[in-house]
N, C-alpha and C positions, 0 to 999 in steps of 0.2 A: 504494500500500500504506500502510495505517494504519499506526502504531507506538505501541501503547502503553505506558504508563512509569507507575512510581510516583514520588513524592518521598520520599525517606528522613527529611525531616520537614514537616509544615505552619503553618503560624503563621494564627490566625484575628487578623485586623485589620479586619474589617468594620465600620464604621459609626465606625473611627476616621479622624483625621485627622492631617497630616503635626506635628508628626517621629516620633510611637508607632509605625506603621506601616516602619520605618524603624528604630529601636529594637529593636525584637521581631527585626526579618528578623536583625541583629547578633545577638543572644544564640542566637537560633537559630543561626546559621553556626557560632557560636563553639563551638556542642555537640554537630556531625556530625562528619567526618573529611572529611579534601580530597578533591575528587571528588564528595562528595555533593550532594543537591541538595535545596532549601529550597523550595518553593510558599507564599508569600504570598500570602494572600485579603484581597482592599482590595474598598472600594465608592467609596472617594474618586477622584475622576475623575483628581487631581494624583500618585495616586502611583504611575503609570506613569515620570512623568517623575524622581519623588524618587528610585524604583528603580535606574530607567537610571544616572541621576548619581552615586548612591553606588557601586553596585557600579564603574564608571569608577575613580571613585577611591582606595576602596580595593582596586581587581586583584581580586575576586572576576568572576565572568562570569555577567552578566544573559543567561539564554535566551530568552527568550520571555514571551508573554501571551498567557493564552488567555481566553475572554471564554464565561461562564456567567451570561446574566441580566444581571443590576445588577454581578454578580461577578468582576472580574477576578481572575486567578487566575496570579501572577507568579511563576517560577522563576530562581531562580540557584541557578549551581555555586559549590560552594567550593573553591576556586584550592587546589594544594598549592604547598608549597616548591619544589620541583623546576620547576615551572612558573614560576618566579619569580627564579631563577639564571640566570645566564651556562651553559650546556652547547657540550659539543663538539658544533661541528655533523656532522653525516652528509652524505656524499660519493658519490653524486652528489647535486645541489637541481635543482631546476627551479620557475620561478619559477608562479605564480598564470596571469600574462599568455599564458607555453606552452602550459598546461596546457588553460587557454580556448580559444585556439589552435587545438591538435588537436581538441580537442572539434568546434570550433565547422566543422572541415573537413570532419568524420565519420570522422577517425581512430580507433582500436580505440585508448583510454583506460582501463586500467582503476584507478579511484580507489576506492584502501580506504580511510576517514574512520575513524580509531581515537579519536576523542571517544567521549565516555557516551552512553547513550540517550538521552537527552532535548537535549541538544547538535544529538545528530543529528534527530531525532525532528522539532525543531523548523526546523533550516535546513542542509540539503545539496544536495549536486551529482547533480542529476536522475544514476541510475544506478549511485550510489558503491555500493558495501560499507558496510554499518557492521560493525564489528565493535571495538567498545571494549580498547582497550590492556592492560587488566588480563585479558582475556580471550584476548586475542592467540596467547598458546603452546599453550592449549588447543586450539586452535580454527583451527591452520595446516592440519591435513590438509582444512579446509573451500576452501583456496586453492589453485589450480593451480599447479606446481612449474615448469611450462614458461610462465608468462607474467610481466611487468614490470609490478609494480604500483607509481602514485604513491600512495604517500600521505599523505594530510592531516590537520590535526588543527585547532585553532584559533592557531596561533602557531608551530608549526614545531618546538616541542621534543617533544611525545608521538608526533610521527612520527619524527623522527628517532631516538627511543629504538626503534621500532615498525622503523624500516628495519635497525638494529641487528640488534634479532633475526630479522629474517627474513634477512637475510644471511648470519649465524650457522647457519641452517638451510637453506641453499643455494634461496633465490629472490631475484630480480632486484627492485630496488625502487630508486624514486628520491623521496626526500623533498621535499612541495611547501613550499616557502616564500614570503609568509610566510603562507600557511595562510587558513583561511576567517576570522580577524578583520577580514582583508582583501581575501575574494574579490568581485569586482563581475560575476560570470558569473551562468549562471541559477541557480538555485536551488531547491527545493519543500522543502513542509512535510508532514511526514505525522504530527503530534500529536493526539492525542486526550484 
């Protein structure tokens, strides 16, 4: 299944080269809200890697690149606060390596990824749920009351806020940590 997404902003950077490209994607971040998601368009072959490295280090989170033409076409989220604190964590966890585990037995798994679309869109667990965290309450009678959901996010704090409420609302859930930053199991893409 496809998944399509918009970016909440674009930055044309085409035909420049490193640091502009780089520059731009900053003031952009600086002018959406956490959570949203920036599309940088480079034609410089370097600035996949300049991407990758920045966002690293300032804690925003590079998605992906998708390749139009000459065009590459780079997304990052912007990181909120919350994502960025100390949180209490959620009880039960289960680790990345379990979770694989079952899968990889052909245990009944079922992983809801509460990342954004495009999070998702670009790198999940053949099979998950997406359904985005800000979404979450809406969108529980979409989820069975009688099964045990893990779920995952990219770091272990938006699920854990995620197992929060769904315990609150009486279903079974165990928070995976730490999350797809770190998962090494299979994977698929379904961006467009």
């Amino acid at each position: 299944m496809t998944h399509v997404f918009k970016a909440n902003q674009v930055v044309d950077c085409k035909g420049m080269a490193c640091p502009m490209p780089i520059v731009r994607t900053k003031k952009a971040l600086d002018a959406v809200k956490p959570g949203e998601v920036v599309e940088m368009q480079a034609t410089d072959a370097g600035s996949l890697a300049d991407i990758r490295s920045w966002a690293q280090n300032t804690g925003h989170h590079y998605l992906g690149t998708l390749h139009e033409g000459a065009v590459m076409k780079h997304f990052i989220r912007k990181v909120s606060v919350e994502e960025t604190k100390e949180d209490i964590a959620f009880t039960p966890e289960i680790g990345n390596e379990e979770i694989q585990g079952l899968l990889e037995a052909g245990r009944k798994a079922r992983i809801l990824d509460v990342r954004e679309p495009a999070e998702y869109a670009f790198c999940h667990i053949p099979g998950a749920i997406g359904v985005p965290l800000g979404e979450l309450e809406a969108r529980l009678g979409e989820l069975d009351a009688d099964e045990t959901y893990y779920v995952i996010c990219r770091t272990g704090r938006r699920s854990g806020m995620a197992c929060r409420l769904l315990k609150a609302n009486g279903y079974s859930a165990s928070n995976v940590v730490p999350g797809m930053s770190e998962w090494r199991g299979p994977t698929e893409q379904s961006a467009r």
